[in-house]
C-alpha positions as CSV (number, residue, x, y, z in Angstrom):
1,X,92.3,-30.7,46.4
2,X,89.7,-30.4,48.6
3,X,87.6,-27.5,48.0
4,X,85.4,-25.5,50.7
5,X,81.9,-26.7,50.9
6,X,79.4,-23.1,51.2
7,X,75.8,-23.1,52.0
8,X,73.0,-20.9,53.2
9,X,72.4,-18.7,50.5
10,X,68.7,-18.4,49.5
11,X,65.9,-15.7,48.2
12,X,64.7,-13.1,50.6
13,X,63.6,-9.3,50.2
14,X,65.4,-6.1,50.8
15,X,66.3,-5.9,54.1
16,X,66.1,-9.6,55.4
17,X,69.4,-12.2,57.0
18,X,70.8,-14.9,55.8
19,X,73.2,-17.1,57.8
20,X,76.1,-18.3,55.5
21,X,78.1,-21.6,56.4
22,X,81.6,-22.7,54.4
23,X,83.5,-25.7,55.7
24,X,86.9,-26.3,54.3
25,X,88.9,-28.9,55.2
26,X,91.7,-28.6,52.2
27,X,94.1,-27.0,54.4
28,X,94.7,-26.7,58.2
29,X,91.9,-25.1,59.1
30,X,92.7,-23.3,62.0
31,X,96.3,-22.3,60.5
32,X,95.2,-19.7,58.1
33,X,92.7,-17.0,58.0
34,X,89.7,-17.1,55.4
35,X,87.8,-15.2,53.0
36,X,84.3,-14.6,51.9
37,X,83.8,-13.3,48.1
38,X,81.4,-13.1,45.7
39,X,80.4,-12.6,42.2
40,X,77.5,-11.1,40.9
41,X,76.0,-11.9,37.1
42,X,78.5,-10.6,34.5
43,X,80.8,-9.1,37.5
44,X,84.1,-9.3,38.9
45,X,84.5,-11.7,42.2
46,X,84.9,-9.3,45.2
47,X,86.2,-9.1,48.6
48,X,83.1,-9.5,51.5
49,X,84.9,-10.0,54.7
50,X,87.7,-12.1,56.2
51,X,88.2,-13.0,59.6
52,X,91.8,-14.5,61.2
53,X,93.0,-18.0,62.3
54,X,91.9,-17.4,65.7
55,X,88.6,-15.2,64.9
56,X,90.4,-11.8,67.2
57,X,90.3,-10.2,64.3
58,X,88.1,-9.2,60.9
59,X,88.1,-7.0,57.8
60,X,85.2,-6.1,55.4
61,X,84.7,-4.3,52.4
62,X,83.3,-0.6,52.9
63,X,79.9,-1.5,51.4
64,X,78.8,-4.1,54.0
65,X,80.5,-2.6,57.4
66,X,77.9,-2.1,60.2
67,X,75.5,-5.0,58.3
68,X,77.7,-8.5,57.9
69,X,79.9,-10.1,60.5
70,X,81.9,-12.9,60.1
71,X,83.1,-15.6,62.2
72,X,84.3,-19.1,62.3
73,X,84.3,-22.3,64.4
74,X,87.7,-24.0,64.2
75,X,87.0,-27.3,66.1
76,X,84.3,-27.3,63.1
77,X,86.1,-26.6,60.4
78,X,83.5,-24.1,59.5
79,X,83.5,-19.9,58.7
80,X,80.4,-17.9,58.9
81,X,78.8,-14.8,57.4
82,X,75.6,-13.4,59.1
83,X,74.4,-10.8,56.1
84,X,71.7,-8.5,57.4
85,X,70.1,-6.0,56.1
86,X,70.4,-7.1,52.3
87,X,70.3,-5.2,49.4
88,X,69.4,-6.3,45.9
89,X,73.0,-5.0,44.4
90,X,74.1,-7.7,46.8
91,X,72.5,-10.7,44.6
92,X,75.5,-12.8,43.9
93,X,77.6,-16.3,44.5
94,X,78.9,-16.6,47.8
95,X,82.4,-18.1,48.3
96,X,84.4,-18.7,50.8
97,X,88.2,-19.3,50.6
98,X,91.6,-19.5,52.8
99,X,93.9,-16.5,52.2
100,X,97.5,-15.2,53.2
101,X,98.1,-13.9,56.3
102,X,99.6,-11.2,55.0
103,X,97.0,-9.9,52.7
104,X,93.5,-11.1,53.9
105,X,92.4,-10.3,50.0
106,X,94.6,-12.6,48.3
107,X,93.2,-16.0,48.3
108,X,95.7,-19.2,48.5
109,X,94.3,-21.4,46.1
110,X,92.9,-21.3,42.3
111,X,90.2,-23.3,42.8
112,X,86.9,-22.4,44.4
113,X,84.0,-24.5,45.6
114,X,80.4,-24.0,44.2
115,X,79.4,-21.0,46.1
116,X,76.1,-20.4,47.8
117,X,73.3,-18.5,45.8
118,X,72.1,-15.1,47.3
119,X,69.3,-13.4,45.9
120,X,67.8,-10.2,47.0
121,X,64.9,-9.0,45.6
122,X,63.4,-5.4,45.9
C-alpha cells in the first residue's frame, strides 16, 4: 500500500498560517474524496476537514470553520489545508487520508502515513 505523503507542518505562534500539502497516490486519486485528521499528544485522532473528488464541495469540524480551508489539485495528486489563525489546542499530527463518499469521516484504509507536525505556541 501506498500511503499519503503529508507536509508543511511547522512551529509558529498563536494566530499565524501554515499551508499543509498531502499527496496520495494509493488509490485513484481523483475518484474519492479525502480527509484531513489529526492527533494531538495523548488524544484521540479527529476529524479537520474533508473536501470531495471534484473540490465543489467541503465539510469541517465546528472548531475550525471560518479559519481552515481545504482544497485539492487532482492532476497533482495532492490535497491541501491552509490553517489560519492557529491556536495552541490545535498542536497536533496532521494527516491526510481518502474516505467514503458516503460518510466524509470514515476513512478507507487502516494505514496512515507519517503526518506533518503542527505546533502552536502561545
Amino acid at each position: 500500500q501506498v500511503l499519503p505523503v503529508e507536509s508543511g507542518g511547522g512551529s509558529v505562534q498563536a494566530g499565524g498560517s501554515l499551508r499543509l500539502s498531502c499527496v496520495a497516490s494509493g488509490r485513484t486519486f481523483m475518484a474519492y474524496p479525502m480527509a484531513w485528521f489529526r492527533q494531538a499528544p495523548g488524544k484521540e485522532r479527529e476529524f479537520v476537514a474533508a473536501i470531495s473528488w471534484n473540490g465543489d464541495s467541503a465539510e469541517y469540524v465546528d472548531s475550525v470553520k471560518g479559519r481552515f480551508t481545504v482544497s485539492r489539485d487532482n492532476a497533482k495528486n495532492t490535497v491541501y489545508l491552509q490553517t489560519d489563525n492557529l491556536k495552541p489546542e490545535e498542536t497536533a499530527v496532521y494527516y491526510c487520508t481518502f474516505v467514503s463518499r458516503r460518510d466524509y469521516r470514515s476513512p478507507l484504509d487502516s494505514n496512515w502515513g507519517q503526518g506533518t507536525q503542527v505546533t502552536v505556541s502561545s
